[in-house]
N, C-alpha and C positions, 0 to 999 in steps of 0.2 A: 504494500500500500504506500503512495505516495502524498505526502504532505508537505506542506511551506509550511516553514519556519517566519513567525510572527516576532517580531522583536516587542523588546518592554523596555519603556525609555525611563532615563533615571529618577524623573517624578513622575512615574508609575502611570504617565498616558500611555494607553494600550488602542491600534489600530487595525482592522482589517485591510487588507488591499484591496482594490474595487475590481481588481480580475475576478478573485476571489467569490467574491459575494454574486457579482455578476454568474459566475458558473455554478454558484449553490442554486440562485436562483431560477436560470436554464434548467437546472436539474429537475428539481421540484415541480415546473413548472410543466416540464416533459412528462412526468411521472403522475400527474396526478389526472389527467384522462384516460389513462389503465387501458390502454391499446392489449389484446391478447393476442400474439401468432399461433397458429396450429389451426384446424377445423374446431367450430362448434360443435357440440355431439349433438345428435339427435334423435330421438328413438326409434329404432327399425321399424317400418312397417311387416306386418305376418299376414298373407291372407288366409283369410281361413272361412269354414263354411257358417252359415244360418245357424243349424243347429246340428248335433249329432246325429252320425247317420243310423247307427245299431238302436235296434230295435229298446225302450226301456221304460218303464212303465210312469204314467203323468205324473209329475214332480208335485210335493206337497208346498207348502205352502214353508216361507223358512223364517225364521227371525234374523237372518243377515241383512241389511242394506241392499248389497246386491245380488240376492236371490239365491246365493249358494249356499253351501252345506254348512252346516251348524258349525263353531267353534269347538265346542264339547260332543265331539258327532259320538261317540263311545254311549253317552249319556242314555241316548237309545233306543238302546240295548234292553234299558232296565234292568240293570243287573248292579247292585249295589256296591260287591265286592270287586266287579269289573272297574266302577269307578275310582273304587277307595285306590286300587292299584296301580291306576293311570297317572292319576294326582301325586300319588308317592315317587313315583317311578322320575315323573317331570322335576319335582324336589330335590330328590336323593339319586338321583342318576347321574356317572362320572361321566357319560360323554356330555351331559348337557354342559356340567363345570368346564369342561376341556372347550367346548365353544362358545361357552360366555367370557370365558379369558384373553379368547381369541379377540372377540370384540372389544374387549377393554384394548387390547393390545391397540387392535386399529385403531380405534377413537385415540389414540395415546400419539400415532403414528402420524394423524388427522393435526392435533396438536401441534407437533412438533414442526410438522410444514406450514400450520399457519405465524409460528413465531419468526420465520423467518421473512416476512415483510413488516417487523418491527424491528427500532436500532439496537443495537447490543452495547451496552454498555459496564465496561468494569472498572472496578476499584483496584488501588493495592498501596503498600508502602512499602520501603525497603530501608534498611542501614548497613553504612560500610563502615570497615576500619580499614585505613590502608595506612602503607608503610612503602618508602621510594627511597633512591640512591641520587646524589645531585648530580653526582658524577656521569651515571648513567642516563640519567631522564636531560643532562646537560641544559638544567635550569638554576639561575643564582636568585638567591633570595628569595628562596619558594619554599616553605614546610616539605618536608618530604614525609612527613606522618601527620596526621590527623580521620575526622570521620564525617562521612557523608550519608545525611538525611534524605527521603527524598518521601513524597507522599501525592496522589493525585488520581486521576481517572480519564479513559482512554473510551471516546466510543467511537460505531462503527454502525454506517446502515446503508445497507445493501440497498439500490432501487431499480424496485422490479417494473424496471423501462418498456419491457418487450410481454409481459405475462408471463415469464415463465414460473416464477413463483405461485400465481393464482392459477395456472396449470395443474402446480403439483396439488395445489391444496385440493381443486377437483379431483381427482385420481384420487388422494388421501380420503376425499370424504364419499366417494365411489366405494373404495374398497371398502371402509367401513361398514357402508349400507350391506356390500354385497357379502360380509362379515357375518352381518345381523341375520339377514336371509339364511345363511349358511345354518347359524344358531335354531331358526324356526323350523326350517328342514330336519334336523336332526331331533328338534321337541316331536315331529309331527311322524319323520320314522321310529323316533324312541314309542310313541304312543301304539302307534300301528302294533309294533311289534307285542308291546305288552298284551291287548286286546288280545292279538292272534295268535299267542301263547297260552292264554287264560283258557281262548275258545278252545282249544286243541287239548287242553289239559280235559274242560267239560267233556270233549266228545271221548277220548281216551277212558275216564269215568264211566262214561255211558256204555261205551263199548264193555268194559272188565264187565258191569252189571249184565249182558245182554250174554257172556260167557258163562257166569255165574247160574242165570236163570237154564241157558239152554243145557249146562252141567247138570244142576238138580233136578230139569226132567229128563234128563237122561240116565239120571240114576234110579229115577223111579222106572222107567223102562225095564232098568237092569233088573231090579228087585220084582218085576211083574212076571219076566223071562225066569228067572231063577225059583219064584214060587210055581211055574208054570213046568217048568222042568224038574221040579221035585214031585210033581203030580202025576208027570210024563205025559204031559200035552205039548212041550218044547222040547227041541232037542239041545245035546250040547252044544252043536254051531252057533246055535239062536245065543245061548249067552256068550259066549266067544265075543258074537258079533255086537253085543250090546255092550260089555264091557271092551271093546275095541271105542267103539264113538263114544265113551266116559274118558277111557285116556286120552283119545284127540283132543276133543276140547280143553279137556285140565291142560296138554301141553299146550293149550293156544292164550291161557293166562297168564305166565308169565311174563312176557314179551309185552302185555298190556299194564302189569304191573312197573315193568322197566320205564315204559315211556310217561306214565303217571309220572316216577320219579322225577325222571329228565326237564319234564316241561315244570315241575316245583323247582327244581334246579334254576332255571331258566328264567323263572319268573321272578324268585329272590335276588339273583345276579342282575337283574335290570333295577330290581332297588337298591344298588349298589350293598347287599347283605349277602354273609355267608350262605353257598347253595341250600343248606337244611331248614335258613330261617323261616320258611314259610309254610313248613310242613302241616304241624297243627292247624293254622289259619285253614289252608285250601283241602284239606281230607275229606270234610263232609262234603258229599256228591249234590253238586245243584242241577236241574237240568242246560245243557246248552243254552248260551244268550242267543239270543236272535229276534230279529225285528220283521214287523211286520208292514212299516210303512216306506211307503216310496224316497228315495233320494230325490234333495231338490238341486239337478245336476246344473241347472243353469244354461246359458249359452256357452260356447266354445270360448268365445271373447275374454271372458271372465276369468280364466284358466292365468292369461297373463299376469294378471295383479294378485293370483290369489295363491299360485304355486313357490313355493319358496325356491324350487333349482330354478326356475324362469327369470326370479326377482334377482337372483345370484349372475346367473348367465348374464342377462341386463346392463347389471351395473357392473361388472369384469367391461365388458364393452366401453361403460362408458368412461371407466377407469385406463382402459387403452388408449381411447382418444385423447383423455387429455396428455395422455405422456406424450403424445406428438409434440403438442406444442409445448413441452419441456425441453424433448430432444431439439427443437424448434431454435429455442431462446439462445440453446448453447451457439449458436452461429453466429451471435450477433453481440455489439457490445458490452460491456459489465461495467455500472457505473457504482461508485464506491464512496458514500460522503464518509468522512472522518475527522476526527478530531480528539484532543487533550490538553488537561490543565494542570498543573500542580505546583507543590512549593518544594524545594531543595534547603539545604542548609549543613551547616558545621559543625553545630549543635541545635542539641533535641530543644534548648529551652528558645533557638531563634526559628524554628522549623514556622511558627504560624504569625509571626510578628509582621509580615507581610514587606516594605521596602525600611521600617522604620531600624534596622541591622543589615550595615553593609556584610553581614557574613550569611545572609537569605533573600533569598529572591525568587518570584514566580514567573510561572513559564506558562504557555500554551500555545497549541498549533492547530489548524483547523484546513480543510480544501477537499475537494475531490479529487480520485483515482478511477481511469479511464484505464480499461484491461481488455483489449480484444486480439484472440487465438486469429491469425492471420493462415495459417498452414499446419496442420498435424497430419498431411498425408491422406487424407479421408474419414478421419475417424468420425468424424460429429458428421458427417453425412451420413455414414456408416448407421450413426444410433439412429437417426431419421429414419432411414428406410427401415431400421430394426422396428422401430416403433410401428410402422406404418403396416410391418407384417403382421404384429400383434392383434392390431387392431382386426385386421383379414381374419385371423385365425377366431379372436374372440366372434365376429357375428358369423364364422360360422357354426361356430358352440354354440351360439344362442339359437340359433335356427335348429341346428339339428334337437336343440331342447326341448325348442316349443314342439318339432315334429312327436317326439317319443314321448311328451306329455298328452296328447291325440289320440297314438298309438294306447298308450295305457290307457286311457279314460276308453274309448271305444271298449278293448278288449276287457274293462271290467264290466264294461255294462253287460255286454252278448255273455258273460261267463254269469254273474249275476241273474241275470234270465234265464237262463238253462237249468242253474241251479235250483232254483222256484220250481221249474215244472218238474225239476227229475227228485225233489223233494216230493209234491205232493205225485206223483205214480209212485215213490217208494211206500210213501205213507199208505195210498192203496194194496199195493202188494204184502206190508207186513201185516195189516187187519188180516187180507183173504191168510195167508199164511199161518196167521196164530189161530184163524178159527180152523182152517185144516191140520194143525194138531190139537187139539180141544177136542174134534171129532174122530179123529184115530186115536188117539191114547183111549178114551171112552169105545169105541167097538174093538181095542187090541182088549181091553178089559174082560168083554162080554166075549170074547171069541170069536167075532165077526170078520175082522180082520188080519191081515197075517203080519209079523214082526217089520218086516223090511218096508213097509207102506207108513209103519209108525215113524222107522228111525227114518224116512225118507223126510217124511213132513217136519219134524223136529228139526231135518239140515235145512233146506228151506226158509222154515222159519226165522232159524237164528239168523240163516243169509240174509234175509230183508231186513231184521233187525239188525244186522252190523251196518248193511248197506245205507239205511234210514240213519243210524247215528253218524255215516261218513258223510253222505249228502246236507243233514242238516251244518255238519262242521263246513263243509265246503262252501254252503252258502251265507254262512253268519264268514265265516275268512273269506270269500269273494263281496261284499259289502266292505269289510274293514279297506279292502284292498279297494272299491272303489270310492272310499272319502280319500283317502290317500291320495288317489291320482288325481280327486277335483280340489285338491290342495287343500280340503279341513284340517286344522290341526288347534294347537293349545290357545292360537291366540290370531286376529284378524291384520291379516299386513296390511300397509297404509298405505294403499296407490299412491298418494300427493308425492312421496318421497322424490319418486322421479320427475314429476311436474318441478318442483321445487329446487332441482338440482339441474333443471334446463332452462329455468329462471334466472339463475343463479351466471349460466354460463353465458348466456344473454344482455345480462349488466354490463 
């Protein structure tokens, strides 16, 4: 940094030079209608269609503003202990900490780039002792020992001539945004997941019960064959064969006691607790959550402001444009105001006496530094077009986002809907099922019937009944899976963000 040296005359009249003030004043005067280089950002345009094409049943009526899916979409369910784990899980869950940190960071990062379009200003003092040879320094009548004081402050302010500064500070406060997205996306897969855990745990439940039942009439089968062949009306194959479908199914319980465990595991480790803590809690069997009423899925349009990777992708974008005109500013002059003042002295008790001790006296210097890179060989082009790919790169991210957020939303709804109908033909199938063993165990009783038409209707049965508890899971999990893709999550993003942030770059 370069400064002029300000003299101080010996009755302490102190003067600027009129180049001087003249070039502070240019400066100031340049700097203060905030010219920016680089492009202004501005929001991608997406087309996209009217409404959804997959087939999906009329949307209810919603309490959001804009017509989509509830904030608390879990809520329901109606499942109580659903909720209670959702809310804990949002509380006590390490990934949410990991990107709430995150955010702080950014906002920190946001900060730190907006300080620098204010001056910087430091303080300090210092004391010397020296000692010198007269001989050597070849000055006569000069101390050659004594001590120097010295006390004052030095500042410095950058002016941001060309925008590059309020460049950065966009990007800074891009990425932030796209920080905080990031945060909500991960509340909104933290929830999914929990939900889809819990469901899986329910249906798993229902399933062991649905083993359990199809065991115990299988055992009275056995005991009807075995009192039947003590009479000599069955033979021994017949109990072979009934004590064969007793062992199958007992071997088909364990493997459902396993995944019980697993998904308790699972659900405790999303509340950041040891895998066992939540055993007690979730052992009593509830039936499956699931809902009854329509999503209110909205227009396609809405998908933009409401999905947190969309809000993320967004502002990446719009955090690469501004670094253009960072890389931008680097090509062009650096203007530098500066300046310092302070007292010296010989001793500590003349240090602040001002000119009234010819052994102290003040100092200060003040002007502008003019710094422009004339030649590095290409490098600050270099970062230009670097910048300029980022930006390519980011809207192709965001496009391919919106596309895959389409993608999901579509293929939850057709799965959703499938699911619906192949629930109720299950639920048909396990009535006609259960009453076709009701009525074979009753004429295997009376003798009507022969053994294998009983044990046939018993498989059957449990088969629709396992089938009916996998369908209902599949569709309480295809629902979870479609608030997720219409962007429901803990909490409602704030479209303005980005209106606010194209305002911004607009001033």
């Amino acid at each position: 940094m370069q400064y002029e040296r300000l003299t101080t005359s010996r009755d302490g009249e102190r003067g600027i030079p009129r180049s001087i003030r003249a070039l502070s004043l240019a400066a100031l005067l340049v700097a203060l209608p905030g010219c920016k280089v680089g492009p202004n950002y501005t929001r991608p345009t997406t087309a996209m269609p009217v409404s959804f094409a997959e087939p999906h049943a009329v949307a209810v009526p919603s309490t959001q503003p804009d017509g989509g899916p509830e904030a608390f979409w879990w809520e329901r369910f109606n499942d109580a202990e659903l909720n209670s784990l959702v809310r804990r899980a949002v509380v006590a869950n390490n990934s949410i900490k990991v990107a709430s940190a995150r955010v702080q960071q950014a906002r920190a990062a946001r900060e730190i780039a907006q300080s620098l379009l204010y001056p910087q200003v430091d303080v300090g003092a210092s004391a010397f002792r020296f000692r010198g040879s007269q001989s050597v320094l070849g000055l006569q009548n000069l101390g050659t020992d004594g001590s120097f004081l010295q006390a004052g402050f030095d500042a410095a302010w950058t002016l941001d001539l060309f925008g590059g500064t309020r460049r950065l500070i966009e990007s800074a406060r891009a990425d932030e945004e796209a920080t905080d997205a990031e945060r909500r996306g991960v509340t909104l897969m933290l929830a999914g997941e929990t939900a889809r855990a819990y469901i899986e745990l329910r249906g798993a439940q229902r399933q062991l019960a649905v083993a359990h039942t199809t065991f115990d009439e299988q055992q009275q089968t056995l005991s009807v064959t075995q009192e039947k062949h003590q009479n000599g009306l069955a033979s021994q194959l017949e109990v072979v064969r009934a004590r064969t479908e007793v062992e199958a199914t007992a071997s088909e319980i364990p493997p459902i006691e396993q995944a019980i465990r697993q998904y308790i595991h699972v659900l405790s480790t999303l509340l950041s607790q040891e895998p066992t803590a939540l055993s007690e809690e979730l052992s009593p069997v509830v039936p499956v959550p699931s809902t009854t009423l329509d999503v209110a899925v909205g227009v396609p349009s809405d998908l933009l402001r409401r999905r947190p990777d969309i809000q993320q992708a967004e502002r990446h974008l719009a955090a690469s444009t501004a670094m253009v005109g960072v890389a931008t500013a680097e090509l062009l002059p650096h203007m530098v105001l500066g300046g310092g003042a302070g007292v010296s002295a010989r001793h500590a008790g003349d240090l602040f006496n001002g000119n009234s001790s010819k052994d102290s006296s003040t100092y200060y210097l003040a002007g502008p530094a003019i710094n422009w890179t004339i030649f590095d060989a290409g490098r600050r082009k270099a970062g230009v077009k670097m910048s300029e790919a980022e930006v390519d790169a980011a809207k192709a991210a965001y496009t391919d986002t919106v596309l895959n957020a389409f993608r999901e939303v579509e293929s939850s709804l057709v799965a959703v809907d499938r699911s619906r109908e192949r629930v109720a033909d299950l639920k048909r199938l396990s009535a006609s099922a259960r009453e076709g063993v009701t009525i074979a165990q009753r004429d295997y009783r009376n003798g009507i019937l022969d053994q294998l038409t009983v044990l046939d209707a018993q498989r059957q049965s449990s088969r629709a009944d396992m089938l009916l508890a996998q369908g209902e899971v599949a569709l309480s999990v295809n629902t979870v899976a479609l608030y997720k893709a219409l962007g429901g999550g803990w909490e409602v993003a704030e479209p303005q963000a980005s209106s606010n942030h194209q305002k911004e770059n607009n001033q």
